[in-house]
C-alpha positions as CSV (number, residue, x, y, z in Angstrom):
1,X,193.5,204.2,-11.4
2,X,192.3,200.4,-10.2
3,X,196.0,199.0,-8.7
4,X,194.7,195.3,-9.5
5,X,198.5,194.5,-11.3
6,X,200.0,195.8,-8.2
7,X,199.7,193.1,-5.7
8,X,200.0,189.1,-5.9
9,X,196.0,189.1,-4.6
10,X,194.5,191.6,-7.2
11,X,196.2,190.0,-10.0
12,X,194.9,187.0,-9.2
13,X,191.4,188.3,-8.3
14,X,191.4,189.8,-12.0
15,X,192.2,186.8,-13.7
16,X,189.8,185.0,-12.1
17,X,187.3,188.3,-12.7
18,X,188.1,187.9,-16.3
19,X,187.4,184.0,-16.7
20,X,183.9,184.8,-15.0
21,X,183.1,187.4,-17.3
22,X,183.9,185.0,-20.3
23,X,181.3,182.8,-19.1
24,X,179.1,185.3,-18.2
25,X,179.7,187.8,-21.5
26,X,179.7,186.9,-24.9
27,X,181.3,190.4,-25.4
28,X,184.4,189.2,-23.3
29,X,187.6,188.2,-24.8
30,X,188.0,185.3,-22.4
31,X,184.9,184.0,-24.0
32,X,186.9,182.3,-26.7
33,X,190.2,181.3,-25.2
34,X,193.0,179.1,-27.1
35,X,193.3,175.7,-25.7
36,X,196.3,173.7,-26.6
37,X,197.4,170.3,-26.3
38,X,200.0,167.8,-27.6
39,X,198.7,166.0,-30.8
40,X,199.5,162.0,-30.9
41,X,202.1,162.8,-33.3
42,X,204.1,164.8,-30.8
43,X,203.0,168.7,-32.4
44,X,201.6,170.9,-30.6
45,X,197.9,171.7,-31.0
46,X,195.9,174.9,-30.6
47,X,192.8,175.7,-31.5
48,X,189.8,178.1,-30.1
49,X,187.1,177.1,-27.6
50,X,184.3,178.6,-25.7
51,X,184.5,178.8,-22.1
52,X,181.4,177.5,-20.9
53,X,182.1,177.3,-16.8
54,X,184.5,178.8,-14.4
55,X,185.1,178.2,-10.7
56,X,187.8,179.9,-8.7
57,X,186.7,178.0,-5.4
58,X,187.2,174.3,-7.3
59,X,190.1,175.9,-9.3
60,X,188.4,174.6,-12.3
61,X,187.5,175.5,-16.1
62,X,185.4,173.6,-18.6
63,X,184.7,173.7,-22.3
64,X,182.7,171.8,-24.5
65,X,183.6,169.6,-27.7
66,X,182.8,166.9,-30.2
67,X,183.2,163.5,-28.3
68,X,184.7,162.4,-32.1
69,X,187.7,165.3,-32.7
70,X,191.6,165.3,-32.8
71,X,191.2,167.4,-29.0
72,X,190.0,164.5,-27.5
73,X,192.1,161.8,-28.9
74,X,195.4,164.2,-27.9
75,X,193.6,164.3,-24.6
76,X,192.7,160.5,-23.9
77,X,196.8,160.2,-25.0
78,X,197.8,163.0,-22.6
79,X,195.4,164.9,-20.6
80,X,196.7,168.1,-20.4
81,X,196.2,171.1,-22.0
82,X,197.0,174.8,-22.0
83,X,194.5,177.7,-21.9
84,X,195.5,181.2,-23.3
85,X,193.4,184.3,-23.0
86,X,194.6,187.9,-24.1
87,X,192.8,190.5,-22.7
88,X,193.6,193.8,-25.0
89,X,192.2,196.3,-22.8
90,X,193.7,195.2,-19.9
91,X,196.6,194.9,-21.8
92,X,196.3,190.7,-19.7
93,X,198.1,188.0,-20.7
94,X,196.6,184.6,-19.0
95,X,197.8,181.3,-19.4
96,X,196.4,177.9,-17.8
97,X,198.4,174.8,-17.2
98,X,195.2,172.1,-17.2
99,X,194.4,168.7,-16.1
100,X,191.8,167.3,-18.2
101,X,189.1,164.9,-17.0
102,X,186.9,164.1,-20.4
103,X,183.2,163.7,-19.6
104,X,180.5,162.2,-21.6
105,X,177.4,160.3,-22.0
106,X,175.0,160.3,-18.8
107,X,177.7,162.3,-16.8
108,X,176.9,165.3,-19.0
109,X,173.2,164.5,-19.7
110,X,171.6,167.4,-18.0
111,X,174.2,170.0,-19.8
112,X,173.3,168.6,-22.9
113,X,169.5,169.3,-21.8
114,X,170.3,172.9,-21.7
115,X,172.5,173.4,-24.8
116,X,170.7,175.5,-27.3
117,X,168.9,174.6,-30.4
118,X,171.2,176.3,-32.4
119,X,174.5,175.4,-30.3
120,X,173.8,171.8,-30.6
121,X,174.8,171.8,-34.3
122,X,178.4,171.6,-33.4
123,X,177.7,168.1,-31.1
124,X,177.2,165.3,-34.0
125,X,178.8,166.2,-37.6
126,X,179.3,163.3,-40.2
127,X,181.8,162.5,-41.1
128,X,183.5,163.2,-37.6
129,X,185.6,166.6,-37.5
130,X,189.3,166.2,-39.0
131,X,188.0,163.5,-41.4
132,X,189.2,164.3,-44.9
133,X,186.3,165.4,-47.1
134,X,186.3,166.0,-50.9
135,X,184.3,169.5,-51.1
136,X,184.1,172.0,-48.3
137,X,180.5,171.4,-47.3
138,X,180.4,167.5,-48.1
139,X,179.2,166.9,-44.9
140,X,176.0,166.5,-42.5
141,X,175.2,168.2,-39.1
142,X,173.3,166.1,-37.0
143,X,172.8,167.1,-33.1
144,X,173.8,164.1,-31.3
145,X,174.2,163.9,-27.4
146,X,176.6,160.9,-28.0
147,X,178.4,163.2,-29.9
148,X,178.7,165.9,-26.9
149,X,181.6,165.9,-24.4
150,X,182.5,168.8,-21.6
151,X,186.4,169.3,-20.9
152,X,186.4,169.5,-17.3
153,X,189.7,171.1,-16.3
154,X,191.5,171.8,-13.2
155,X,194.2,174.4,-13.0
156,X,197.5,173.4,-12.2
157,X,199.2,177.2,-12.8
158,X,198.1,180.6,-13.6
159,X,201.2,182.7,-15.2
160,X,200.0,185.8,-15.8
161,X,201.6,188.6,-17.4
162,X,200.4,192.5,-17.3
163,X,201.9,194.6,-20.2
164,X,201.5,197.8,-18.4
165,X,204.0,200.4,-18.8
166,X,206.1,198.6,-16.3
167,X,205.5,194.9,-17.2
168,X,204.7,192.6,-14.2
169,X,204.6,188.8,-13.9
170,X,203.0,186.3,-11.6
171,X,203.1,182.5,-11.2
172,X,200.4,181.0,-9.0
173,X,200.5,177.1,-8.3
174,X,197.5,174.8,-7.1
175,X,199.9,172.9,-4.9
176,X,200.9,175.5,-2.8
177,X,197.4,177.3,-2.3
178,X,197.9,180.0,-5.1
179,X,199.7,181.8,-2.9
180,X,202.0,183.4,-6.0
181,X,205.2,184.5,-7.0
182,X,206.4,187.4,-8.7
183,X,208.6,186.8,-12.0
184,X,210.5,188.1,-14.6
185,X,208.2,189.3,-17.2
């Protein structure tokens, strides 16, 4: 049996191995993480994304979005998010505590060039998402690269929880060089 939940290292390792794969794998349950922020009237937010980048060397994450949705006015307001995955067969909890740098317009021009025909239908919807409409498909999809923002987001924490038969729980900080610490689970 793979001892990966046993040490500080290999826990870490396989969160990180598990944010590649859900770039990498459609299949992969980090593929479609939740993000959640504060919304500008103080509630929090959730909703799911697609994790379109990973980078355990930069400690970053990124995810793209509609320049025009309630995400990115939460974010402008506070830039900080969460990111949850859960990872059934590892039986993997991961959460995220994110700084959020918005990017847009020319800084994201050649990752718009390589967005997919079909993908692109979610980058320019009219009226903008979260605008009230009076019938469920009384709107237009229109790909727009104005419309077309990435999430770049650097990790603050990793708490991550393995619900193994004896339940272990790690917290690793950026600011101390993810070195990690065991917790309570």
């Amino acid at each position: 049996m793979n001892d990966w939940f046993e040490t500080l290292d290999g826990l870490r390792a396989h969160v990180w191995h598990h944010l590649l794969q859900g770039v990498a794998n459609r299949d992969s349950a980090a593929r479609h993480p939740v993000l959640a922020t504060q919304g500008l009237d103080g509630w929090p937010e959730a909703r799911t994304v697609v994790l379109r980048a990973a980078d355990e060397q930069s400690g970053t994450v990124e995810a793209h979005t509609d320049l025009f949705s309630d995400k990115i006015a939460s974010l402008r307001n506070l830039p900080r998010a969460a990111l949850h995955v859960w990872e059934a067969e590892d039986r993997l909890q991961i959460r995220l505590s994110l700084s959020v740098e918005i990017q847009s317009g020319e800084a994201v021009a050649a990752l718009w060039a390589r967005v997919p025909d079909h993908s692109r239908q979610s980058y320019g919807v009219t009226p903008p998402p979260g605008t009230p409409i009076a019938r469920a498909l009384d709107y237009d999809k229109t790909p727009d690269p104005a419309s077309f923002a990435v999430l770049r987001c650097t990790v603050q924490t990793i708490d991550a929880v393995h619900l193994g038969p004896v339940h272990r729980r790690a917290l690793y900080r950026r600011d101390d060089g993810w070195t990690g610490q065991w917790l309570s689970p």
